[in-house]
ChimeraX commands (.cxc) that place a marker at each C-alpha (Angstrom):
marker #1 position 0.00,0.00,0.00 radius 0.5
marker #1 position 1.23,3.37,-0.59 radius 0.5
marker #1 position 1.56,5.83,1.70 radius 0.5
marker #1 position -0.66,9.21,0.39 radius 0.5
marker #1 position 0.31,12.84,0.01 radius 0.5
marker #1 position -1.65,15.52,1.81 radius 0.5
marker #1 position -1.60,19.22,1.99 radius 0.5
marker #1 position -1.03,21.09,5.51 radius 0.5
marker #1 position -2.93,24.24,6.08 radius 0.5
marker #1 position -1.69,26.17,9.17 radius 0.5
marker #1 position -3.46,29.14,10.28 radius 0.5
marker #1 position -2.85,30.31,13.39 radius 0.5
marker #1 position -2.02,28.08,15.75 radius 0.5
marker #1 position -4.36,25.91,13.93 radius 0.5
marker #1 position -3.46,22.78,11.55 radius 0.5
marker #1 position -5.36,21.25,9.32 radius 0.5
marker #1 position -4.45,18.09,7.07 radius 0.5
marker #1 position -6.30,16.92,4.00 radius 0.5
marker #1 position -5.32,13.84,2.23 radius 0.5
marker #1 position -4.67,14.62,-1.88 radius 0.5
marker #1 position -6.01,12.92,-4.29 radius 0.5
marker #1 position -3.82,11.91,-6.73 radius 0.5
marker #1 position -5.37,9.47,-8.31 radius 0.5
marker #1 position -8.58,11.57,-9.11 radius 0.5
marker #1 position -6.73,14.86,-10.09 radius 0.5
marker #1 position -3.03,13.92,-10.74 radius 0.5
marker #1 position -1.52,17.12,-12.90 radius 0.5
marker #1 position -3.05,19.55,-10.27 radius 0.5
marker #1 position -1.32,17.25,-7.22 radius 0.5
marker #1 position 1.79,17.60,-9.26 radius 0.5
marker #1 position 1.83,21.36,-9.59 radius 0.5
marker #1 position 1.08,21.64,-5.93 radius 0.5
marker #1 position 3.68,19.50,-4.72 radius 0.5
marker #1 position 6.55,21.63,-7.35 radius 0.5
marker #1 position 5.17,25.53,-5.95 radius 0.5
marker #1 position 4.86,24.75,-2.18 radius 0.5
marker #1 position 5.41,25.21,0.81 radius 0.5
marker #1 position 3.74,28.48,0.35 radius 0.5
marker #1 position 2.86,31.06,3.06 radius 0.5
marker #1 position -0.24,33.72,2.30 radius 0.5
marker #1 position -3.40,35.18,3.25 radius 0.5
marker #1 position -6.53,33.22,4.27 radius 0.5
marker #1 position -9.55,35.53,3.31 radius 0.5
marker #1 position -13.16,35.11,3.22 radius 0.5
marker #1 position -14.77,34.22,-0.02 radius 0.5
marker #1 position -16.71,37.23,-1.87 radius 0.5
marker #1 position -18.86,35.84,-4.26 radius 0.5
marker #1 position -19.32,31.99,-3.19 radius 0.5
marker #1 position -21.07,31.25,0.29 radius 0.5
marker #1 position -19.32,29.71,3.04 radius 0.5
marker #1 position -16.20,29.37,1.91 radius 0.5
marker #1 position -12.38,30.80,2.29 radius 0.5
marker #1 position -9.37,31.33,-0.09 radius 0.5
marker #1 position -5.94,31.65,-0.86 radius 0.5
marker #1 position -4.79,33.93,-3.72 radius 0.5
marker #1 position -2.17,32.29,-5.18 radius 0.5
marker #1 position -1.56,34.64,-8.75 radius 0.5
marker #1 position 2.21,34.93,-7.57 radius 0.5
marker #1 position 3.27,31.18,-8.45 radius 0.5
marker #1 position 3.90,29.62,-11.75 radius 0.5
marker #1 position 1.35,26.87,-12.45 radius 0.5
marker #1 position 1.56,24.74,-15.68 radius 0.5
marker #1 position -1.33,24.82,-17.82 radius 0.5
marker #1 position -3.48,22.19,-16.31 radius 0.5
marker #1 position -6.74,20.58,-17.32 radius 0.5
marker #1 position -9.89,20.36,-15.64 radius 0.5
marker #1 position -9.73,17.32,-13.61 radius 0.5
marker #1 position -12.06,16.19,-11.14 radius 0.5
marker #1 position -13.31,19.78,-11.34 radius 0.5
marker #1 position -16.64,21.08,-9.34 radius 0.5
marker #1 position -18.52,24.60,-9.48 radius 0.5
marker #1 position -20.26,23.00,-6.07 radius 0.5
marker #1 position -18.11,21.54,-3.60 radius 0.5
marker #1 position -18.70,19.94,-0.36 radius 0.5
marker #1 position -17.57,20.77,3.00 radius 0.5
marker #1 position -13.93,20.62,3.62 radius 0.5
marker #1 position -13.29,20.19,0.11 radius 0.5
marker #1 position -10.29,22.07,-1.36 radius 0.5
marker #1 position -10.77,23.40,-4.76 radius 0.5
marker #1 position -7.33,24.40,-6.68 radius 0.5
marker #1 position -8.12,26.90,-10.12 radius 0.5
marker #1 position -5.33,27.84,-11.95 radius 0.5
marker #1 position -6.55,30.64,-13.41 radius 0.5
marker #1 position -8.99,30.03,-16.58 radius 0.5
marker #1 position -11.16,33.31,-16.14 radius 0.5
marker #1 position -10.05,34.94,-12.89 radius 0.5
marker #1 position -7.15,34.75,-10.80 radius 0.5
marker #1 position -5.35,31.39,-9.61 radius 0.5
marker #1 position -6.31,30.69,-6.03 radius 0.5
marker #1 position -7.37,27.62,-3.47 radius 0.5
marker #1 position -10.99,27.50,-2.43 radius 0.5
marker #1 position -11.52,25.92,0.93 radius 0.5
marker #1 position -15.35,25.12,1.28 radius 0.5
marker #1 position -16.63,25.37,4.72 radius 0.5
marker #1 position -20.15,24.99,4.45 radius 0.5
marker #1 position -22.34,25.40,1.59 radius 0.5
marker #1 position -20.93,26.92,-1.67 radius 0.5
marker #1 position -20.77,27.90,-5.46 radius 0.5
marker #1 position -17.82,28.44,-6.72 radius 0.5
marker #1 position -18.13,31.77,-8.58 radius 0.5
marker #1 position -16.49,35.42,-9.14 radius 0.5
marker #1 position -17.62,38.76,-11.07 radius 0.5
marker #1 position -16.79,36.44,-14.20 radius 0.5
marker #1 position -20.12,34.02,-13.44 radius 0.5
marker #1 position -19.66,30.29,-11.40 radius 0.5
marker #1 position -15.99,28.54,-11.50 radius 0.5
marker #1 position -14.94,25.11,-11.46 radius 0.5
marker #1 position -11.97,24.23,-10.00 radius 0.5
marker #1 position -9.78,20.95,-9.52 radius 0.5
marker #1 position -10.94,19.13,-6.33 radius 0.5
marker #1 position -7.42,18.19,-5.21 radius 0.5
marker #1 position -7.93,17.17,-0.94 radius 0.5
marker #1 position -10.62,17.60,1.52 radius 0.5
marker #1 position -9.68,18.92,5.03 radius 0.5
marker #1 position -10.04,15.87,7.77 radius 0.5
marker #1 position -11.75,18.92,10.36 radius 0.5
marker #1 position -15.61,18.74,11.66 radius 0.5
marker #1 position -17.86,20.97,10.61 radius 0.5
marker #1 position -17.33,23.10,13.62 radius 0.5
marker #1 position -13.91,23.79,12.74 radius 0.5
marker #1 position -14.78,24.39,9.66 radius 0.5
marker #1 position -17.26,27.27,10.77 radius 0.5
marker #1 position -15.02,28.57,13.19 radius 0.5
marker #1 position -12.91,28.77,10.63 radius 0.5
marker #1 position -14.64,31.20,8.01 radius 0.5
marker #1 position -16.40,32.81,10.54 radius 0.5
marker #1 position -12.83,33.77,11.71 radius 0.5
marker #1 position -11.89,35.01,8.33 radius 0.5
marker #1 position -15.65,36.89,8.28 radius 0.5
marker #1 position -14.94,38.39,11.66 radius 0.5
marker #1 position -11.16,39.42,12.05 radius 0.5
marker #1 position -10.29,39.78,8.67 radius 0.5
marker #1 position -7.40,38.06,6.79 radius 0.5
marker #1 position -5.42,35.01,8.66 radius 0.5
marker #1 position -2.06,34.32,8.13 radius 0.5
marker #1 position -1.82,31.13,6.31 radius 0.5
marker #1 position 1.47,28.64,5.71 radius 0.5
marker #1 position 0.24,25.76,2.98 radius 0.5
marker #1 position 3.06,22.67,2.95 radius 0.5
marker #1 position 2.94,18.59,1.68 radius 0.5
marker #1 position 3.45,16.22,3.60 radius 0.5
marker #1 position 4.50,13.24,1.56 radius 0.5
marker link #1:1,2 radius 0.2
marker link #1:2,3 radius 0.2
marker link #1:3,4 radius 0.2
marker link #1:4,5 radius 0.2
marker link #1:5,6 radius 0.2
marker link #1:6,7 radius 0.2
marker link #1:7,8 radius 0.2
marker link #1:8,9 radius 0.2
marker link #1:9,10 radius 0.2
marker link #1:10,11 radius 0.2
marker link #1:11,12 radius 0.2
marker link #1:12,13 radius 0.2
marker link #1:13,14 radius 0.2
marker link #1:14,15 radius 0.2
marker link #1:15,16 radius 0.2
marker link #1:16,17 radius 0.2
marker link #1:17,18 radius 0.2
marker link #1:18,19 radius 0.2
marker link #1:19,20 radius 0.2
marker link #1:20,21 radius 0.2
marker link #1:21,22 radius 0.2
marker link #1:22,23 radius 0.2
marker link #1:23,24 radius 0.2
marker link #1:24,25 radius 0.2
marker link #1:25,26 radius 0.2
marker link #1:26,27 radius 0.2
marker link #1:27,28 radius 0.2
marker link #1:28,29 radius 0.2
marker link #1:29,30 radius 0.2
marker link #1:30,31 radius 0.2
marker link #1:31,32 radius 0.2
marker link #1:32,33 radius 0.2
marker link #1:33,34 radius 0.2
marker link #1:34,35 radius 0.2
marker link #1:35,36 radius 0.2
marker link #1:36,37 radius 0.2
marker link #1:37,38 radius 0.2
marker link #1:38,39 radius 0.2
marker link #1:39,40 radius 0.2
marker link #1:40,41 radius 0.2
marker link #1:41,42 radius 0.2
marker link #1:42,43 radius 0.2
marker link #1:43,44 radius 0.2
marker link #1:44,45 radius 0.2
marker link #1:45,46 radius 0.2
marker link #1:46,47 radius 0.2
marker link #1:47,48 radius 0.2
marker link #1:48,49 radius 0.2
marker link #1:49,50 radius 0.2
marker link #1:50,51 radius 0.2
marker link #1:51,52 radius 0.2
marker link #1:52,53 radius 0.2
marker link #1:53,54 radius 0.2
marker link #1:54,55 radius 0.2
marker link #1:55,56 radius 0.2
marker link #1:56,57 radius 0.2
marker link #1:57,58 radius 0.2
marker link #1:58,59 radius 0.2
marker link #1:59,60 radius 0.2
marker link #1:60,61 radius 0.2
marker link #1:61,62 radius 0.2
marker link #1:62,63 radius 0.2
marker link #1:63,64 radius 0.2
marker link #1:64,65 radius 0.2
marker link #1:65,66 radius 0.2
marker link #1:66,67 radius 0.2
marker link #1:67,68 radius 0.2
marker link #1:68,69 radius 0.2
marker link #1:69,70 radius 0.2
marker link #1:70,71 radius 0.2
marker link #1:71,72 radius 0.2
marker link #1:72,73 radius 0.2
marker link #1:73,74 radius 0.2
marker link #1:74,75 radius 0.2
marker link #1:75,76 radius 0.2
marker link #1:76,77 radius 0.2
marker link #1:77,78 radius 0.2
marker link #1:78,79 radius 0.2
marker link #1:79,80 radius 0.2
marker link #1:80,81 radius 0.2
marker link #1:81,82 radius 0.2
marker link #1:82,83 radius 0.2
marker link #1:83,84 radius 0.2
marker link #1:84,85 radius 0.2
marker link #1:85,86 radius 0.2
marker link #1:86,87 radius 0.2
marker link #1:87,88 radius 0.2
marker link #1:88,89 radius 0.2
marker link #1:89,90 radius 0.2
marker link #1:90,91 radius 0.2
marker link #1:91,92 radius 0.2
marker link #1:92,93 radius 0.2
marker link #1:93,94 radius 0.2
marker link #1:94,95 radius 0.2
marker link #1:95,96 radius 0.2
marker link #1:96,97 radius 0.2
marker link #1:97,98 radius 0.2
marker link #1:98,99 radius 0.2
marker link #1:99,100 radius 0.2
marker link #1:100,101 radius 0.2
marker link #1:101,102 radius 0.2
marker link #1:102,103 radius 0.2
marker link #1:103,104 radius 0.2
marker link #1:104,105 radius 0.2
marker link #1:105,106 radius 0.2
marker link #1:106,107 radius 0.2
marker link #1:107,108 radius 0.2
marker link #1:108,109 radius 0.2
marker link #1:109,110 radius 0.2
marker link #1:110,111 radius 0.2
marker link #1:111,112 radius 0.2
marker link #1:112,113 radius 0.2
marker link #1:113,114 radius 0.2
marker link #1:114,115 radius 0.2
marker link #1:115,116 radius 0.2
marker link #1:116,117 radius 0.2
marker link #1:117,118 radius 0.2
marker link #1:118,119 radius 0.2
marker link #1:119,120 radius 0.2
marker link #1:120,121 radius 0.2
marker link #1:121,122 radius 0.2
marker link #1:122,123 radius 0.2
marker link #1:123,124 radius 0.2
marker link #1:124,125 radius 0.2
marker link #1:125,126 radius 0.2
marker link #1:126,127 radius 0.2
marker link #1:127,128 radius 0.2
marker link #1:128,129 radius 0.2
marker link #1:129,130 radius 0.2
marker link #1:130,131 radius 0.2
marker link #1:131,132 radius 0.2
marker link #1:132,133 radius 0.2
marker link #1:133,134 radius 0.2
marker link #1:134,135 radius 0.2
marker link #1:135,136 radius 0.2
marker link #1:136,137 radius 0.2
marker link #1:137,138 radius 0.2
marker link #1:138,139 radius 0.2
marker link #1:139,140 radius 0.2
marker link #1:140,141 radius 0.2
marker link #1:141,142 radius 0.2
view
């Protein structure tokens, strides 16, 4: 059996793990794993519902396909768009959401899905609602 990938999101003094998928959404797993460890801004979503996200215009992605790709993710799901209409970024969903900007509804590359409860996942956009932009450190742990 092989041991799986998964993407570290510490904000705070909070971490939160989500196992990739690599099988489902290989190129976008492979992109990841060449532009982090990355440290940013966690900020509340705009346009999409209950939901946070990481602008991440300032690294070099490959041109990647859609792949396992969803306008309407679930909770915890992490959503990586490289860019096709609006600016590259990571979508954390943390309750319901639609994937969308000025541009109309986005689908991005469902790439992990955070192991938190939906508690945590409230407290955490609600944090991001509240108090702003978090501080936000994004790493692989192979």
């Amino acid at each position: 059996m092989t041991a799986v990938s998964e993407l570290q999101l510490t904000v705070g003094e909070q971490t939160y793990v989500a196992p990739l998928l690599e099988s489902e959404a290989p190129e976008s797993i492979r992109a990841l794993k060449v532009v982090l460890p990355l440290s940013s801004e966690l900020m509340h979503v705009r346009w999409s519902g209950h939901a946070t996200w990481i602008n991440i215009d300032e690294v070099k992605l490959p041109d990647l396909p859609r792949e396992n790709h969803t306008v309407y993710p679930s909770r915890g799901d992490i959503l990586l768009y490289p860019g096709y209409k609006n600016e590259q970024e990571l979508l954390i969903a943390c309750g319901p959401t639609c994937f969308k900007s000025p541009a109309g509804e986005l689908a991005g590359n469902h790439v992990g899905t955070l192991e938190a409860t939906r508690a945590e996942l409230t407290a955490l956009e609600e944090r991001t609602l509240r108090d702003g932009v978090q501080p936000v450190t994004i790493t692989i742990r192979e």
